[in-house]
C-alpha positions as CSV (number, residue, x, y, z in Angstrom):
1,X,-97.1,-57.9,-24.9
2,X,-95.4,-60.6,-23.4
3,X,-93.9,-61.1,-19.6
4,X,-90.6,-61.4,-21.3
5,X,-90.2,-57.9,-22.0
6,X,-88.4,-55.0,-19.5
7,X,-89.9,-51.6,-19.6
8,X,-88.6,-48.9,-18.2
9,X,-90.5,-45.7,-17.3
10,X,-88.3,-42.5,-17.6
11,X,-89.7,-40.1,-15.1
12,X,-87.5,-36.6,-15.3
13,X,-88.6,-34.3,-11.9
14,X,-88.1,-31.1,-11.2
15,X,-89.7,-29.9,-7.6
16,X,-92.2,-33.0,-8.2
17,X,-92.6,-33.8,-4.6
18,X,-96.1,-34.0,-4.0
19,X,-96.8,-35.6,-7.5
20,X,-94.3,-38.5,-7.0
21,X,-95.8,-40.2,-4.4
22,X,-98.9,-40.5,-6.3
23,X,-97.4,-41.4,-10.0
24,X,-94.5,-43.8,-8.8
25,X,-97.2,-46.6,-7.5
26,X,-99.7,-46.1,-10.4
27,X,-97.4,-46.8,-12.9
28,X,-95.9,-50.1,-10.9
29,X,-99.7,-51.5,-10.3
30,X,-99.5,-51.6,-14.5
31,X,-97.8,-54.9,-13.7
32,X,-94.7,-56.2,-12.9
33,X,-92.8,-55.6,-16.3
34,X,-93.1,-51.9,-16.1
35,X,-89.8,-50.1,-13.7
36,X,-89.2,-46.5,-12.8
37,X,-86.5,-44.5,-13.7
38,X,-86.7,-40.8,-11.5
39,X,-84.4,-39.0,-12.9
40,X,-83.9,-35.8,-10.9
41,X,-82.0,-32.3,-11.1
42,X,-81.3,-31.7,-7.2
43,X,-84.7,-29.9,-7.1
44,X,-85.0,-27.8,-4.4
45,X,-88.3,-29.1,-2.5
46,X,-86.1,-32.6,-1.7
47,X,-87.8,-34.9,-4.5
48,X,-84.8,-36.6,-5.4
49,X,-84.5,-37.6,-1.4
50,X,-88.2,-38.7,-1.8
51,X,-87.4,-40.8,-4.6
52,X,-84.8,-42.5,-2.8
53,X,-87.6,-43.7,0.0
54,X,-89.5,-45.1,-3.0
55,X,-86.9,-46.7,-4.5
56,X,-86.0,-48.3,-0.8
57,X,-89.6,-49.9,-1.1
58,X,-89.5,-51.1,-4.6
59,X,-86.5,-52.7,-6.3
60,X,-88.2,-51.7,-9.8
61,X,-88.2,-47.9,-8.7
62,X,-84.6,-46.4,-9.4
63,X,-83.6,-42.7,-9.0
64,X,-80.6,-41.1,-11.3
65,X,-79.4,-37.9,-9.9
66,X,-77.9,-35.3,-12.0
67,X,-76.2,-32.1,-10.0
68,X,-78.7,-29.5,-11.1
69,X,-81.4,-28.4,-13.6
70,X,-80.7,-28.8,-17.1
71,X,-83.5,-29.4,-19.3
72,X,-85.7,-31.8,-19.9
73,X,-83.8,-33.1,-22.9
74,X,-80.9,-33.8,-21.3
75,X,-82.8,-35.5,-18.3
76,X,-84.2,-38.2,-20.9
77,X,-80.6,-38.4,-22.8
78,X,-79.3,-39.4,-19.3
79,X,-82.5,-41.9,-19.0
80,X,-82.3,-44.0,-21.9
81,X,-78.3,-44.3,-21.8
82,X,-79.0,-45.6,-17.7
83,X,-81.7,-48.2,-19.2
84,X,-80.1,-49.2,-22.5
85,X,-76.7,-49.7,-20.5
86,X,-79.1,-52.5,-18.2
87,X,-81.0,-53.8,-21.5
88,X,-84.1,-52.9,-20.9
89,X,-86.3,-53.7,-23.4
90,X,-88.9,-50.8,-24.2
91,X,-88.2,-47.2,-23.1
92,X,-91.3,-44.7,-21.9
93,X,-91.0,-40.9,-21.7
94,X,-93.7,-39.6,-18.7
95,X,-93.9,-37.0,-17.0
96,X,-94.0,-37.2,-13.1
97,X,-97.3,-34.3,-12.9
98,X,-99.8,-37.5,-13.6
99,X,-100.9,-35.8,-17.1
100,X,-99.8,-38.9,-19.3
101,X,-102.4,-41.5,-17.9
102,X,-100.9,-44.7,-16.2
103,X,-103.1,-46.9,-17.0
104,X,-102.1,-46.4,-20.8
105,X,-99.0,-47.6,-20.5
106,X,-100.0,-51.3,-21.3
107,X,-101.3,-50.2,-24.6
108,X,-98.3,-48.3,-25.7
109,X,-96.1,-51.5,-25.3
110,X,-98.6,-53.6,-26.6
111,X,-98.4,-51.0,-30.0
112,X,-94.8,-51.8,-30.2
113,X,-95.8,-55.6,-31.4
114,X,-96.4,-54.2,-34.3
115,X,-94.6,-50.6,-34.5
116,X,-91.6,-49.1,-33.4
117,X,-92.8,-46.1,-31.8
118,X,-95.8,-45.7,-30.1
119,X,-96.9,-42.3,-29.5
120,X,-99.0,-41.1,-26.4
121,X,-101.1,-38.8,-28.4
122,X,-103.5,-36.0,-27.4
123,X,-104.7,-35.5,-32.0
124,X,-105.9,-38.1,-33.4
125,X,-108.3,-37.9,-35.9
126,X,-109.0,-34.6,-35.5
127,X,-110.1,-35.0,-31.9
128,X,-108.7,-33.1,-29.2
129,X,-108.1,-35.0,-26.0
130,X,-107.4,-32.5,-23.1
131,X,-108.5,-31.8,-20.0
132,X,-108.3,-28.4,-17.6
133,X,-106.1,-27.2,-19.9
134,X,-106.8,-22.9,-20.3
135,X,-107.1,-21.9,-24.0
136,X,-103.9,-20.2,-24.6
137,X,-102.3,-23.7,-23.7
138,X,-103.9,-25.5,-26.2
139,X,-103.6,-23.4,-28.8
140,X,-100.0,-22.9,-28.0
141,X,-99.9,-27.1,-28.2
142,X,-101.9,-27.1,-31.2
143,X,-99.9,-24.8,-32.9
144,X,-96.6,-26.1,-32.3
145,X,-97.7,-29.5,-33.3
146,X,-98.8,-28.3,-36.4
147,X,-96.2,-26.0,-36.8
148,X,-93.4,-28.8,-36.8
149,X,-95.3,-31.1,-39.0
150,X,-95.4,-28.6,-41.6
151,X,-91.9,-28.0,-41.7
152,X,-90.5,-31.2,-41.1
153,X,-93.0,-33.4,-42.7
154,X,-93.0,-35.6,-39.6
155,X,-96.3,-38.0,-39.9
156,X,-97.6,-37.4,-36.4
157,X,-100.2,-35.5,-35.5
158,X,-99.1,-34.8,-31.4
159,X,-95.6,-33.9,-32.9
160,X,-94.4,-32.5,-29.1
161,X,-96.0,-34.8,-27.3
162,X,-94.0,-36.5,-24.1
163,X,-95.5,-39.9,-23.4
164,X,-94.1,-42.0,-25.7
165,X,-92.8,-45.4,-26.1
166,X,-89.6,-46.7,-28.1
167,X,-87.7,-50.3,-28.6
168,X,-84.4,-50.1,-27.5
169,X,-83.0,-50.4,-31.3
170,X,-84.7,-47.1,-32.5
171,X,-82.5,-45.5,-29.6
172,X,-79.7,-47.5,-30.6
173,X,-79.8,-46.5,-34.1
174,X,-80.8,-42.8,-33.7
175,X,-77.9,-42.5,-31.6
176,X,-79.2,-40.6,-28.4
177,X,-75.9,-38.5,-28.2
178,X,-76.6,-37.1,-31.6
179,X,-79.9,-35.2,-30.0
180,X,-79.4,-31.6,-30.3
181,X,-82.6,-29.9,-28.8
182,X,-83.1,-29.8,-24.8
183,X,-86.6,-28.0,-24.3
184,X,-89.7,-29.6,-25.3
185,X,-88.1,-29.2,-29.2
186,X,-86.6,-32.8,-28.0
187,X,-89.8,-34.5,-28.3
188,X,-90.0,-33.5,-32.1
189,X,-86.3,-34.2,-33.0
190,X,-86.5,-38.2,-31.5
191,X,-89.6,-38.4,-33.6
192,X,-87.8,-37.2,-36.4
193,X,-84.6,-39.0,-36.3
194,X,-86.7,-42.2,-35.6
195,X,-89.2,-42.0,-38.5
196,X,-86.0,-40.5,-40.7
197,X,-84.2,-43.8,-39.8
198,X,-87.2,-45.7,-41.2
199,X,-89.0,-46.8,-38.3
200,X,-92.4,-47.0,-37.9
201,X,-94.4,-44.4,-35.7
202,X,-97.8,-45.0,-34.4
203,X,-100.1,-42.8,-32.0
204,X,-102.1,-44.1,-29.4
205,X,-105.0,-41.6,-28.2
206,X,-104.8,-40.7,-24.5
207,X,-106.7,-38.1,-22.2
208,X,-104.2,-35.4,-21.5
209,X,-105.3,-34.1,-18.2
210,X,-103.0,-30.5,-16.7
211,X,-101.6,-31.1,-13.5
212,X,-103.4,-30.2,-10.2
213,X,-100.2,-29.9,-8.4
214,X,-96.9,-28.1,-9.0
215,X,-96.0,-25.5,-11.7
216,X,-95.8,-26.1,-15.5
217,X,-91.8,-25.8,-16.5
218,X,-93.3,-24.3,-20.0
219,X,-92.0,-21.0,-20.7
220,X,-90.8,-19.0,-23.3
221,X,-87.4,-19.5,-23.8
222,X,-88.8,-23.2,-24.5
223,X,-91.0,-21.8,-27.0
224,X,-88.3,-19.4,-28.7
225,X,-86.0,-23.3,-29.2
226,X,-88.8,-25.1,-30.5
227,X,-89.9,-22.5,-32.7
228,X,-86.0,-22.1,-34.7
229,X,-85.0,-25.7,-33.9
230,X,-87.1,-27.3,-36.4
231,X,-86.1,-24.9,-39.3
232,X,-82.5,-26.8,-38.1
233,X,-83.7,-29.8,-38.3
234,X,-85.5,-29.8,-41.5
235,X,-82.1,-28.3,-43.0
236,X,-80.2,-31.3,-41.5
237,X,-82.6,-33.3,-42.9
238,X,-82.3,-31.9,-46.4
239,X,-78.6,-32.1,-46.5
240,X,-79.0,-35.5,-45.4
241,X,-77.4,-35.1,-42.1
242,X,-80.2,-35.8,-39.5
């Protein structure tokens, strides 16, 4: 990892008030090449206003407003063309509930020496990495994951996990207005356009810890897209046309 390097952290909130606070200053104590990106949908409880206070006290916090809720997907579409527009260098997906450890951030840059994708990863080696998470969750998580490996072949074993890391040319080649999915289903199709484009994916074990604070945004029309979308994808793939 070297101080050259720009990274920007890509933190979509919905009603993330009281989680904000606490995340935004973590992830800026991981030194000084790390920056924030909020990127809010008007919520409700005023968290995009909050972000504006932090980003008063900070000029490496920066807030990107969008006029109302539309899906998670879009929120990080929005991100990475706001940070590959200012050549940033590395590109983080997090989420703003403090789940994706901070203090891993370091080592998921310092994976992109050698790889192209560094995935924040909850599976590896058969171990399961979460914490205060009720068993329906998991086995919701663990299913999915497995459930879009086995269709699309992707190489990963946290296949919908959101912490992960990307060099600006994976981004730039995938084409980030070619993403299709919106729900969680978006974490699984920029995996699989990135390792499709013959890039190299490697996951990083983290401690996955549920939020104390806030509600989930899981539900089941998320579900219902991930479970159809990667049947999509893996006939995209086969026609050549992912």
């Amino acid at each position: 990892m070297t101080g050259q390097q720009r990274v920007l952290v890509i933190v979509p909130t919905y009603n993330e008030r009281d989680n904000l606070p606490r995340v935004v200053p973590r992830i800026l104590s991981q030194g000084d090449i790390f920056h924030i990106l909020v990127v809010d949908d008007n919520s409700p409880d005023g968290t995009g206003n909050l972000a504006d206070e932090l980003a008063t006290r900070s000029e490496r916090v920066n807030v990107l407003h969008r006029p109302g809720k539309q899906g998670l997907g879009a929120a990080y579409v929005a991100g990475f063309g706001w940070g590959l527009e200012r050549d940033f260098d590395i590109l983080i997906e997090m989420d703003a509930d403090l789940s994706h450890p901070p203090d891993k951030l370091p080592e998921l840059v310092a994976a992109l020496e050698e790889v192209d994708v560094a995935v924040g990863s909850r599976y590896v080696g058969g171990n399961i990495t979460v914490v205060n998470w009720p068993l329906r969750r998991l086995i919701i998580s663990l299913f999915g994951s497995w459930y879009a490996r086995a269709i699309t072949r992707l190489p990963v074993n946290d296949a919908t996990g959101g912490f992960n890391a990307f060099r600006r040319r994976v981004l730039e080649t995938v084409g980030i207005d070619r993403i299709q999915s919106n729900g969680y289903s978006f974490q699984i199709e920029l995996k699989l356009r990135a390792w499709r484009a013959g890039f190299n994916l490697r996951e990083v074990p983290i401690v996955f810890t549920e939020r104390d604070s806030g509600k989930s945004k899981m539900s089941g029309k998320i579900i219902r897209e991930a479970v159809w979308r990667v049947w999509k994808l893996r006939l995209l793939d086969l026609l050549g046309k992912l």
